[in-house]
N, C-alpha and C positions, 0 to 999 in steps of 0.2 A: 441546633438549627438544622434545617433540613440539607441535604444534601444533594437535592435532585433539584436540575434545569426546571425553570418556571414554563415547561411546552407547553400547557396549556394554554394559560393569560397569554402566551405569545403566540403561537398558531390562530386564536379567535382573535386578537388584535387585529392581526392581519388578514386572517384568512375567513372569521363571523363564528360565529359560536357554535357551528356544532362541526362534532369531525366526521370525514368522509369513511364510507365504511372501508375502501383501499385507494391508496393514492398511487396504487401501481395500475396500470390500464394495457399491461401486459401481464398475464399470468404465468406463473412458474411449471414448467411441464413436467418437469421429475423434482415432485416434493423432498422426497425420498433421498434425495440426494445422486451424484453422479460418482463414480471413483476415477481422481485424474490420472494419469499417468505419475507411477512412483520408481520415483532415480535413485537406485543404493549409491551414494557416492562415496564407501568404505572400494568399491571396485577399483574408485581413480588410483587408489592410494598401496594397493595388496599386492603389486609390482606384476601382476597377470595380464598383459598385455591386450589377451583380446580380450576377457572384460572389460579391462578401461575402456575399449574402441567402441565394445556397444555399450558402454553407458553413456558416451560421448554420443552415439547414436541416438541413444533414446531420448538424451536430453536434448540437442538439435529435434528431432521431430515433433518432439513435443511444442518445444518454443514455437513451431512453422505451424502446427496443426491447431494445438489448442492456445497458448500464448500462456500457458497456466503447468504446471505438474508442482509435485509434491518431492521434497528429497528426506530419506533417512541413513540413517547412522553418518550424521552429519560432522560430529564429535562435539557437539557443545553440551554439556553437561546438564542430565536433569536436572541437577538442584540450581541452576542458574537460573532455568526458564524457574521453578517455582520459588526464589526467591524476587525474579523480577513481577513475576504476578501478583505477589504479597505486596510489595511495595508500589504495584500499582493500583491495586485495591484501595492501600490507604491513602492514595494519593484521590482516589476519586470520593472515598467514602468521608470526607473534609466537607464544611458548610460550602452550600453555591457559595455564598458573598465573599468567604475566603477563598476559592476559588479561583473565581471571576479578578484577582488581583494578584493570585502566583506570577513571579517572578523564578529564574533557575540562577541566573544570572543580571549582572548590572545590564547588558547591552537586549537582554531579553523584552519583549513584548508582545502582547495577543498570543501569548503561547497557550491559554485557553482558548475554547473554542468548542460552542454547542449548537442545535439550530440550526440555522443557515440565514442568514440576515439579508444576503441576498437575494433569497425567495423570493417570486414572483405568483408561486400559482403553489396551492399542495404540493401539488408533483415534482416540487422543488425544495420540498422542507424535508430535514435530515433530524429524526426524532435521536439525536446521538449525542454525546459532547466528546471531548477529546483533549488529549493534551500534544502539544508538538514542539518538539524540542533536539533543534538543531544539532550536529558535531559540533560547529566554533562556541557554544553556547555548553556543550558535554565537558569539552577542553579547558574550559575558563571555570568549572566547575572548583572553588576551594576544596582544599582539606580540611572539613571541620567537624568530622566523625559522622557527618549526616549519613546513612545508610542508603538511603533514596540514590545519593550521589554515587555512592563506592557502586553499587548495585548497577545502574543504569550505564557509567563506564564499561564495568564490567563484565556487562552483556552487549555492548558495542562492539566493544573489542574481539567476541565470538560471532557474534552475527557480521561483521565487517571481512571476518576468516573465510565465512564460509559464502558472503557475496564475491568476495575478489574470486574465488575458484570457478563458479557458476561464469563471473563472466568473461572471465580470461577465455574458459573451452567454447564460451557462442561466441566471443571476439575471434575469435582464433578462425573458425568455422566460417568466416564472412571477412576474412584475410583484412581483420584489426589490425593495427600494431601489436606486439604482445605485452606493451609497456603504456599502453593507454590506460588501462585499468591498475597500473600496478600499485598504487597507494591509495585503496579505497577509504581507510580510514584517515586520510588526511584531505579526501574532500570534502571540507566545515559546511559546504553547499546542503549534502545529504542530511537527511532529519528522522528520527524515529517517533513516530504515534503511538500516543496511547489511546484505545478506543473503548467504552462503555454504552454499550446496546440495553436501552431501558427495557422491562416488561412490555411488550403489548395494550396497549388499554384502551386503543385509536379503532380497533378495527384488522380484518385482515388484511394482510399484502402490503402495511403500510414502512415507508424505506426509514430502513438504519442508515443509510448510507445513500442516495441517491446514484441514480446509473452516472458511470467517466471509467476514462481512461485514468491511471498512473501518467504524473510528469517523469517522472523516473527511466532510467536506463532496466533494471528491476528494481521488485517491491520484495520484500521478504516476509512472510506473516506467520505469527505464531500466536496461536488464537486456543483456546479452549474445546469441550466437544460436546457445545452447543447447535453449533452448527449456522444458517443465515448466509452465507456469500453463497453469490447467485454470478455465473458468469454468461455472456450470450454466445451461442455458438447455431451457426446457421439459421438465423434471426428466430432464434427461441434463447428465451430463460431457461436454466438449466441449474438446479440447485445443487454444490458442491458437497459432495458428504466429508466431513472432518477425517483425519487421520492420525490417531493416535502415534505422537510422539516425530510427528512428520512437522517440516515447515514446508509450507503453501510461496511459491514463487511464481510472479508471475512476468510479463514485460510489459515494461513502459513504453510509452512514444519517443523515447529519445532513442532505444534499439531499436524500434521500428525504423526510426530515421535512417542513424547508423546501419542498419544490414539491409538498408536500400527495401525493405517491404516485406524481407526474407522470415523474418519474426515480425508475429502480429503480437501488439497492443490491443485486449479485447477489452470491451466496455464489460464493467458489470459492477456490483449493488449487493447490500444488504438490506434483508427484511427485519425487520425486528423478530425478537423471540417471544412465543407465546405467553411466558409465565415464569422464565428466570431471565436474570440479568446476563448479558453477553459479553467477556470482555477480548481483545483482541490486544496484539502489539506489533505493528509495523515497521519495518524499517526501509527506507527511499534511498536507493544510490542516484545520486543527482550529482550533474559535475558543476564545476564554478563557472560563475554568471557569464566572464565572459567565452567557456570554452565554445568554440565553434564546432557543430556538429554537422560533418559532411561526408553521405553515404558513399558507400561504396558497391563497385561494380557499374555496369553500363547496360541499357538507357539510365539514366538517374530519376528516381520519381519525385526525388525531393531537395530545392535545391540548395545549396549550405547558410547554413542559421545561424545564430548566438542563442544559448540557453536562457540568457538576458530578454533578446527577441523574444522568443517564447514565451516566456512567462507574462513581458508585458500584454503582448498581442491577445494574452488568453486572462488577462486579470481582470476577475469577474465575473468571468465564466465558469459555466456549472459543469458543462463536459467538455473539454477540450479532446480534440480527436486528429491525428494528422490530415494531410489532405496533399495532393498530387503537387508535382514538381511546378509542374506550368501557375498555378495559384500563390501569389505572394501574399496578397491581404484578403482575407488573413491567412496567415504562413498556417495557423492552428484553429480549428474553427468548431 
């Protein structure tokens, strides 16, 4: 059976029978790709004092300028990321219908997810599917030899190393606590995506991913080198060129919150790929529902929330984006 999202029958359901030749109405200014800022983070660790200071540097600048950089020699093991890719291959290359009814877990549901259902216009349909799948949902995971299981644990457990380090030094930098962040992997809140970017068949410029922000404090991604994430910088698209062997981090609206406006949250999107498939994997540090997130420093632009708030105030929305202190409703808009 086939294995691929019914977009079609579903975009002309809704949207009439033929497809737009791009549902972006912003074009991409460097096709080409852009190269973001790249943080050795082997420097934090080589006991060289003033490397670590500018790679602490560079990473802080990054986060303020671009809200996006790239980190290598991270320490997570190439054969992790490619046995996490394998097993998320075959997790997508499974019939829709079976799909469409994966479970990970007893407490699990809608952990699929393709389309976007709640489109309104083109320019709201996400030619993508995805799989999403919580920490408390990874943790309640049996031992039953399943591979898929041992595998996606145990690429949490690496990418959860190498998020706590990331945000301990911007926590730090915007005079965090140094214990806010300190059990990233026991936030069940946080979720890792799986993403699958179909061929092209729609047309140019048409979104893998529709423009938003990250709910997220960061996002961790570790993608292929295909290539498609598009991030906005100085109200232009600006197409991200991949980085061998690099993970893509960027911030969410929760740092933004958090370091009072210090770190941007930038908007940005994927195009779909012209003529191969594109797969991605992210992971969301997010904290529990009810932590309250209240920046720091003075004037305050934003003023203290529940991560609960947030989420309601923005369910159903397609980009959520912060917004100034003095605006309560919506707190996220």
């Amino acid at each position: 059976m086939a294995s691929r999202p019914p977009f079609e029958t579903h975009f002309s359901s809704n949207f009439g029978s033929s497809f737009p030749r791009s549902t972006s109405d912003e074009p991409t200014v460097q096709t080409s790709g852009v190269k973001l800022p790249v943080i050795d983070l082997s420097h934090l660790t080589n006991g060289e004092e003033v490397k670590r200071k500018r790679c602490v540097k560079q990473m802080v600048d990054a986060a303020k300028e671009w809200g996006f950089f790239q980190v290598v020699n991270h320490g997570i093991p190439k054969e992790v990321f490619e046995m996490m890719f394998r097993e998320a291959k075959k997790l997508f290359d499974r019939s829709f219908n079976v799909k469409v009814r994966e479970k990970f877990s007893d407490t699990s549901k809608n952990c699929y997810r393709w389309g976007n259902p709640n489109a309104t216009s083109p320019t709201q349909y996400s030619f993508s599917e995805a799989f999403h799948i919580t920490l408390a949902e990874i943790l309640s995971f049996s031992d039953d030899g399943n591979n898929f299981r041992t595998t996606v644990a145990m690429y949490v457990q690496e990418v959860a190393r190498v998020a706590h380090m990331i945000c301990e030094i911007l926590g730090n930098q915007v005079k965090v606590n140094s214990k806010y962040f300190e059990n990233i992997f026991a936030l069940q809140n946080s979720f890792l995506r799986l993403n699958k970017y179909h061929p092209c068949v729609f047309g140019s410029q048409v979104f893998g991913l529709v423009p938003h922000t990250d709910t997220s404090f960061i996002t961790i991604l570790a993608q292929d080198q295909i290539g498609g994430l598009e991030l906005k910088k100085n109200e232009q698209w600006i197409g991200v060129k991949p980085c061998s062997e690099a993970l893509t981090v960027n911030i969410g609206d929760m740092f933004q919150a958090l370091s009072n406006g210090v770190y941007q949250s930038v908007r940005h999107r994927v195009i779909t790929p012209a003529n191969v498939e594109r797969l991605s994997i992210a992971f969301f540090v997010c904290p529990y529902q009810e932590t309250e997130i209240e920046c720091s420093g003075n004037p305050k632009k934003y003023r203290r929330f529940s991560f609960r708030e947030y989420k309601e105030q923005n369910r159903g929305f397609l980009e959520p984006a912060l917004t100034e202190y003095s605006v309560l409703t919506p707190l996220l808009t």
